[in-house]
Structure formats: structure tokens, C-alpha cells
N, CA, C and O of each residue as an XYZ file, in Angstrom:
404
protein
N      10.229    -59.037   -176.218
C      10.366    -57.812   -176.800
C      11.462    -56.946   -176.278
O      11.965    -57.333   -175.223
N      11.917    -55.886   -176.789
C      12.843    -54.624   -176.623
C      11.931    -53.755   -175.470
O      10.783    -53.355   -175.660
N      12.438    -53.636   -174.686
C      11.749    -52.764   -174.021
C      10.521    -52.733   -173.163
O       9.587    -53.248   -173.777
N      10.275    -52.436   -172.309
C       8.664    -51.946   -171.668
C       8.028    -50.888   -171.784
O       8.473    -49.851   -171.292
N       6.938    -50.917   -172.411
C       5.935    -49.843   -173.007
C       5.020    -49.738   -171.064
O       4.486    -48.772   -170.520
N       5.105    -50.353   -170.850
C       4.151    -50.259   -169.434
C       5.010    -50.070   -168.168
O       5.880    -50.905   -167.919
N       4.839    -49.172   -167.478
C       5.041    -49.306   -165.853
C       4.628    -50.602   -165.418
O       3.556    -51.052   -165.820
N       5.519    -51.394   -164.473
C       5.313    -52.589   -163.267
C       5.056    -51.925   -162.058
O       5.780    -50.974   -161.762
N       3.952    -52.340   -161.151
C       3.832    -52.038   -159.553
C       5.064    -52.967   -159.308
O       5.345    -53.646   -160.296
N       5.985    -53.181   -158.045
C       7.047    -53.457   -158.001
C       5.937    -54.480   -156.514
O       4.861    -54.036   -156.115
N       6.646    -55.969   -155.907
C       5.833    -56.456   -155.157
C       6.678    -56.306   -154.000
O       7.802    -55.866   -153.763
N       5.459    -56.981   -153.189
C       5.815    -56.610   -151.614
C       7.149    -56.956   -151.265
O       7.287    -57.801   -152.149
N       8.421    -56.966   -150.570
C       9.642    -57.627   -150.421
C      10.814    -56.376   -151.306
O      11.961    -56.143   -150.923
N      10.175    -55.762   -152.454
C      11.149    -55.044   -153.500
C      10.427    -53.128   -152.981
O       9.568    -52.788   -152.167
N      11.072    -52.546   -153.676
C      10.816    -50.951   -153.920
C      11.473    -50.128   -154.914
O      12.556    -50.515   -155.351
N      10.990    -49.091   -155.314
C      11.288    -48.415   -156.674
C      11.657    -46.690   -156.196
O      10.723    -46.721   -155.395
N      11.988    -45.842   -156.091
C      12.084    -45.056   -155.603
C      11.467    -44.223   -157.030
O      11.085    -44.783   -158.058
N      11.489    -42.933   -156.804
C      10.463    -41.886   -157.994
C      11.986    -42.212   -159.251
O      13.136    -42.500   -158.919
N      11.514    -42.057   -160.495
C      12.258    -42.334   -161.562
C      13.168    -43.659   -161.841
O      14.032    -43.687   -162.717
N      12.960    -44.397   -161.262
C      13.711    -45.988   -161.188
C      12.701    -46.711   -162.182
O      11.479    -46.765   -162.043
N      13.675    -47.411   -163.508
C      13.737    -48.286   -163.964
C      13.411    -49.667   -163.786
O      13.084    -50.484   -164.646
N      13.574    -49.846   -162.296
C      13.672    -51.515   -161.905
C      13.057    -51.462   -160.709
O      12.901    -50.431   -160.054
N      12.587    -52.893   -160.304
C      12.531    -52.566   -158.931
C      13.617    -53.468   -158.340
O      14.344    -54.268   -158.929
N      13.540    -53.041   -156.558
C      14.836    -53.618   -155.784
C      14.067    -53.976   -155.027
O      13.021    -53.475   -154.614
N      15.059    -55.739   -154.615
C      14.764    -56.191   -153.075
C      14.977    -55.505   -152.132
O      16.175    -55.238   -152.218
N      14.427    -54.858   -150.936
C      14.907    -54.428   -149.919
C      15.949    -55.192   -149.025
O      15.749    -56.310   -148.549
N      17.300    -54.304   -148.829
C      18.341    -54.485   -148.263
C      18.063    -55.713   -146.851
O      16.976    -55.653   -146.277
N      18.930    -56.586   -146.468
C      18.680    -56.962   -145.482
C      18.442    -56.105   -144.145
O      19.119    -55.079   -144.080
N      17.413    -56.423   -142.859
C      16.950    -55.719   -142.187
C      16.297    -54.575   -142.477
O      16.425    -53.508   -141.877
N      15.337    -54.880   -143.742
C      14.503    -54.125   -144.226
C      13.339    -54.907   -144.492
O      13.475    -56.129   -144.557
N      11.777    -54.188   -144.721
C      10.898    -55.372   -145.534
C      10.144    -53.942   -146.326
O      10.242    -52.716   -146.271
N       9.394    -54.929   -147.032
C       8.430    -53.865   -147.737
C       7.261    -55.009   -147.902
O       7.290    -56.164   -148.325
N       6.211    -54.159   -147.374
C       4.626    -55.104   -146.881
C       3.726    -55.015   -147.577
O       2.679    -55.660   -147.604
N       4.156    -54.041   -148.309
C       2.972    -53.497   -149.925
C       3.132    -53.531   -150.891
O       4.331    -53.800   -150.968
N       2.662    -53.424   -152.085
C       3.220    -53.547   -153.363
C       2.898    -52.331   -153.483
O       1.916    -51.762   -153.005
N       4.322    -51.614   -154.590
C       4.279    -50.531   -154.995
C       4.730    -49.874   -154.014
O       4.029    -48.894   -153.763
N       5.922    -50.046   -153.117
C       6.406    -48.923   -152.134
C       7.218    -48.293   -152.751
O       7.556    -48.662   -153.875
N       7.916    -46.789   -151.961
C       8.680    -46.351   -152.696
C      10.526    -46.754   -151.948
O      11.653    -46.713   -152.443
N      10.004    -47.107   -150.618
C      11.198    -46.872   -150.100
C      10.818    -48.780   -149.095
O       9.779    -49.394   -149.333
N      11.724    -49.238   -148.244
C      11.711    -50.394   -147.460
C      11.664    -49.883   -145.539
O      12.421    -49.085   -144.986
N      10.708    -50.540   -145.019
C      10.762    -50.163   -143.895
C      11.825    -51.057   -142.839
O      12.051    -52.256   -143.005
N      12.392    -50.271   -141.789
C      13.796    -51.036   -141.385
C      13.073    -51.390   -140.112
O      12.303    -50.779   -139.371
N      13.711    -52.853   -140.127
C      13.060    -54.103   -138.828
C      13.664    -53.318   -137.276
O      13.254    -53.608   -136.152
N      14.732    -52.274   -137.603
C      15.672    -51.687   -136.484
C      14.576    -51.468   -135.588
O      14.436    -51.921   -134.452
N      13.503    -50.407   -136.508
C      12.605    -49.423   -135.470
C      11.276    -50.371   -134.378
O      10.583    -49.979   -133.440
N      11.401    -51.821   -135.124
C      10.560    -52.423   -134.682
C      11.178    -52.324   -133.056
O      10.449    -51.776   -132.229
N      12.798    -52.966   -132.519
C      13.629    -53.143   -131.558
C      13.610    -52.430   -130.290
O      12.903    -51.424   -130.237
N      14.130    -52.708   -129.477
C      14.184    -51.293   -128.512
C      16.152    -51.810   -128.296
O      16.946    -51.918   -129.231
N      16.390    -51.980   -127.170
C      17.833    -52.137   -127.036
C      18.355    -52.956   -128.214
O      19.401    -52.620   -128.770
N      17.745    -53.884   -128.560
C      18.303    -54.551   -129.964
C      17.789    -54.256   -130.629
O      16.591    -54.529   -130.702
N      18.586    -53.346   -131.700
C      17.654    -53.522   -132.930
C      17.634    -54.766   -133.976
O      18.611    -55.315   -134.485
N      15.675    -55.187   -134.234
C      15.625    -56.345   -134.754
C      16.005    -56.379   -136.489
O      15.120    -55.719   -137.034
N      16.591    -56.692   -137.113
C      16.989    -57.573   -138.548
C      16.441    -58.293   -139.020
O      15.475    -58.666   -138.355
N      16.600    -58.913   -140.269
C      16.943    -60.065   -141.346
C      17.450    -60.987   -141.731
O      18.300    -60.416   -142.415
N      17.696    -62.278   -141.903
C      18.517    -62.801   -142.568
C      18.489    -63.083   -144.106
O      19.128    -63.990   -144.638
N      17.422    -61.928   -144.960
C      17.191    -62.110   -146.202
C      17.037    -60.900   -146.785
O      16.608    -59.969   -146.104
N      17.414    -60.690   -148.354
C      16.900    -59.726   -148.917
C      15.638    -59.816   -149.123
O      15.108    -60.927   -149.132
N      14.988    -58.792   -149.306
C      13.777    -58.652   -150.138
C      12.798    -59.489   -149.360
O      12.417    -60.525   -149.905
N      12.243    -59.132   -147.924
C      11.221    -59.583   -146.942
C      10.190    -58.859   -147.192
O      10.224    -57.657   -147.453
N       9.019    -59.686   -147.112
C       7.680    -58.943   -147.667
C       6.559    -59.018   -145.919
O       5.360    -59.153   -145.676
N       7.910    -58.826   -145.028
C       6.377    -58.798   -143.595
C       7.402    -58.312   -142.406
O       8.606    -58.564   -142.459
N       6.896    -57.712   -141.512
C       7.283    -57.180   -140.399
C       7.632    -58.781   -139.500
O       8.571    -58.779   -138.704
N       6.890    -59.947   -139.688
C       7.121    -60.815   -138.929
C       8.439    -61.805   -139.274
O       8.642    -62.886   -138.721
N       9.249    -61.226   -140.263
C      10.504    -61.990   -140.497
C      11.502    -61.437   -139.775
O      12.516    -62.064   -139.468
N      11.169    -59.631   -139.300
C      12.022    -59.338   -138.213
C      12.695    -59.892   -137.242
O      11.814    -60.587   -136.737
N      13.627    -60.070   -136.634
C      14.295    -60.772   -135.834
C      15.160    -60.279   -135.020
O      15.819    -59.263   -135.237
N      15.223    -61.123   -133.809
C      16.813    -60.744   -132.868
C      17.824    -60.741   -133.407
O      17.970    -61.523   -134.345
N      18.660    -60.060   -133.108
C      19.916    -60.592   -134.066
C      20.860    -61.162   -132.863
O      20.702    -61.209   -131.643
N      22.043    -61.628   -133.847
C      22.877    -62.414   -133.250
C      23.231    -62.241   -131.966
O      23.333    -61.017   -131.884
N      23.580    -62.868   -130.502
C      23.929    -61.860   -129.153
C      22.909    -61.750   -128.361
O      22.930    -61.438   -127.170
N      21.975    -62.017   -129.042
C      20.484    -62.126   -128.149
C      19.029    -62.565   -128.395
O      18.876    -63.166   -129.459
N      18.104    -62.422   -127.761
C      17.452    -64.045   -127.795
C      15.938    -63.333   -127.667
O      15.687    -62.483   -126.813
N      15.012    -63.800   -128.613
C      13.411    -63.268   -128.231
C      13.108    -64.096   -127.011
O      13.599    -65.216   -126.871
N      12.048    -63.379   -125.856
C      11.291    -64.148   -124.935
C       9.668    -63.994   -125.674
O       8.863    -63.077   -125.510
N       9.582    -64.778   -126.212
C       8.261    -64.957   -127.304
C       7.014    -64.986   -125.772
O       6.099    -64.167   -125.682
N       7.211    -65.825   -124.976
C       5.954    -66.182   -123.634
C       5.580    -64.138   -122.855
O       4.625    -63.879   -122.122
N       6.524    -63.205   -123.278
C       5.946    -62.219   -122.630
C       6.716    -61.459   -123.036
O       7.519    -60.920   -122.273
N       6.680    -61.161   -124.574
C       7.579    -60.426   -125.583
C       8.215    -59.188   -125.213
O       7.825    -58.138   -125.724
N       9.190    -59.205   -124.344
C      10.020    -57.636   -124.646
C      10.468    -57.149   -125.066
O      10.808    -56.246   -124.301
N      10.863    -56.999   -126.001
C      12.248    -57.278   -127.322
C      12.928    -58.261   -126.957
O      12.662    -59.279   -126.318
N      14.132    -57.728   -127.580
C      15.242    -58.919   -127.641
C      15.789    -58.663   -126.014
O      15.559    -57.729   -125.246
N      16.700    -60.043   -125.824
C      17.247    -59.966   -124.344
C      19.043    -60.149   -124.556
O      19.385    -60.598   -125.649
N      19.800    -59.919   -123.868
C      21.400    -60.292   -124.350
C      21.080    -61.476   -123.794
O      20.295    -61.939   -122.966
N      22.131    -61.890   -124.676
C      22.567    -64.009   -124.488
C      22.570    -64.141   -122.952
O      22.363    -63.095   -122.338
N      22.667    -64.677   -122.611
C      23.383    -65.272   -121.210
C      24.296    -65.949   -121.385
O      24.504    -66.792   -122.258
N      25.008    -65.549   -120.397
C      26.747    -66.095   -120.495
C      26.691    -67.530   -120.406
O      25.756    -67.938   -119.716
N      27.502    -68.485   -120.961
C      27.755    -69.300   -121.159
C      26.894    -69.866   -122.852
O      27.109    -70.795   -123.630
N      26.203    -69.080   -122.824
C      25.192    -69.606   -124.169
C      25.776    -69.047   -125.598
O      26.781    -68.338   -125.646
N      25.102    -69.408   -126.644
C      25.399    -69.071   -127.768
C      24.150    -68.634   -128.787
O      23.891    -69.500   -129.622
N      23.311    -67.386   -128.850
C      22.541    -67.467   -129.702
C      22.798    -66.868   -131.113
O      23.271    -65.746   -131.297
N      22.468    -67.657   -131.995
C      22.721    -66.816   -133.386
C      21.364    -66.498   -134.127
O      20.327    -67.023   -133.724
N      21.365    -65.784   -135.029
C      20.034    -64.641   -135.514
C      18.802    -65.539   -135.066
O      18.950    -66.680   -134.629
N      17.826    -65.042   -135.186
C      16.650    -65.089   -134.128
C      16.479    -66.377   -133.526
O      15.652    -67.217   -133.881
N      17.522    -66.513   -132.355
C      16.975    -67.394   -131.244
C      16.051    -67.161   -130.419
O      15.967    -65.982   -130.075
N      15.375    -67.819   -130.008
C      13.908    -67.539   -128.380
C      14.518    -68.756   -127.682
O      15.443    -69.554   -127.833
N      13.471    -68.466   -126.800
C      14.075    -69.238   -125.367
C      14.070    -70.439   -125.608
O      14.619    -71.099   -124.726
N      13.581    -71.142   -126.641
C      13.431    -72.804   -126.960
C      14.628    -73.303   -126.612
O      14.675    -74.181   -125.751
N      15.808    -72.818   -127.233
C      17.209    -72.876   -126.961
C      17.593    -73.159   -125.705
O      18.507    -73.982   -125.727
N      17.193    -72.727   -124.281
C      16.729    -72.931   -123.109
C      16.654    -73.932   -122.559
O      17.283    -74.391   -121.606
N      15.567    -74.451   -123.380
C      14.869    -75.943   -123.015
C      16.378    -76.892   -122.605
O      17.492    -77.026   -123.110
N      15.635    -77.430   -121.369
C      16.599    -79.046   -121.191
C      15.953    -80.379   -121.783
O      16.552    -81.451   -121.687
């Protein structure tokens, strides 16, 4: 058909802001955990010295948050993110597995 006679709730991962037509994936380093948000919550605030990111649009959970590139989760006694250690190379959410010998 032409048109939508009905409002859509918009799903978890997207958001609609007041008077929007469509809904949107939330920007990378964003998620939205509910359906029907108006706005995307940013993975930054999860962070403390790093703020944590995305590598996707339109994330529907706080747990896709991530380290970003430069530094590394310690998942065994979670502090945030940690900087690389020199000689290493981590790219978006590495943990210490990387470590391993």
C-alpha cells in the first residue's frame, strides 16, 4: 500500500525521536535496549579512562559495548579498559586472551 495509516514502535537497536517518520539505527557506539526509545544510549558513559564503543550500527544491548582500539578489557577483575602494552597490538574489543602464550 501507499502509505501508513498506523504508528510502528521502532525495535530495540533503532530510535525515533518526537515527530519522526522512520525509525533509525543507533549511530555506532550507541545501543538502544528497548523498543520504542526516543533517543540511543552511548557505550562512552559505560567507560571510565576509555570510553567503551561499537563496531555496529543499530546495537540492541549494553553488552556489545567495547574497548576500543589501543586498549584491552581485563574481563578476570573488570576495570574498564587498560592501554595496550607496548610492544602489543590490540584492535576493538581485545581482553587479555590476546596475552595468552
Amino acid at each position: 500500500g501507499e502509505g501508513s495509516s498506523a504508528c510502528l514502535e521502532c525495535r530495540a537497536g533503532q530510535f525515533a525521536p518526537e515527530r519522526s517518520s522512520e525509525c533509525v539505527f543507533c549511530d555506532v557506539g550507541f545501543f538502544s535496549d528497548q523498543p520504542g526509545a526516543a533517543s540511543c544510549h552511548s557505550c562512552a558513559s559505560l567507560g571510565d579512562a576509555f570510553p567503551l564503543t561499537t563496531d555496529v550500527l543499530g546495537a540492541s544491548s549494553s553488552a556489545v559495548c567495547v574497548c576500543p582500539a589501543g586498549s584491552y578489557a581485563d574481563r578476570s577483575a573488570f576495570e574498564g579498559c587498560q592501554a595496550c602494552p607496548a610492544g602489543m597490538a590490540c584492535s576493538l574489543g581485545s581482553d587479555l586472551s590476546f596475552l595468552a602464550l
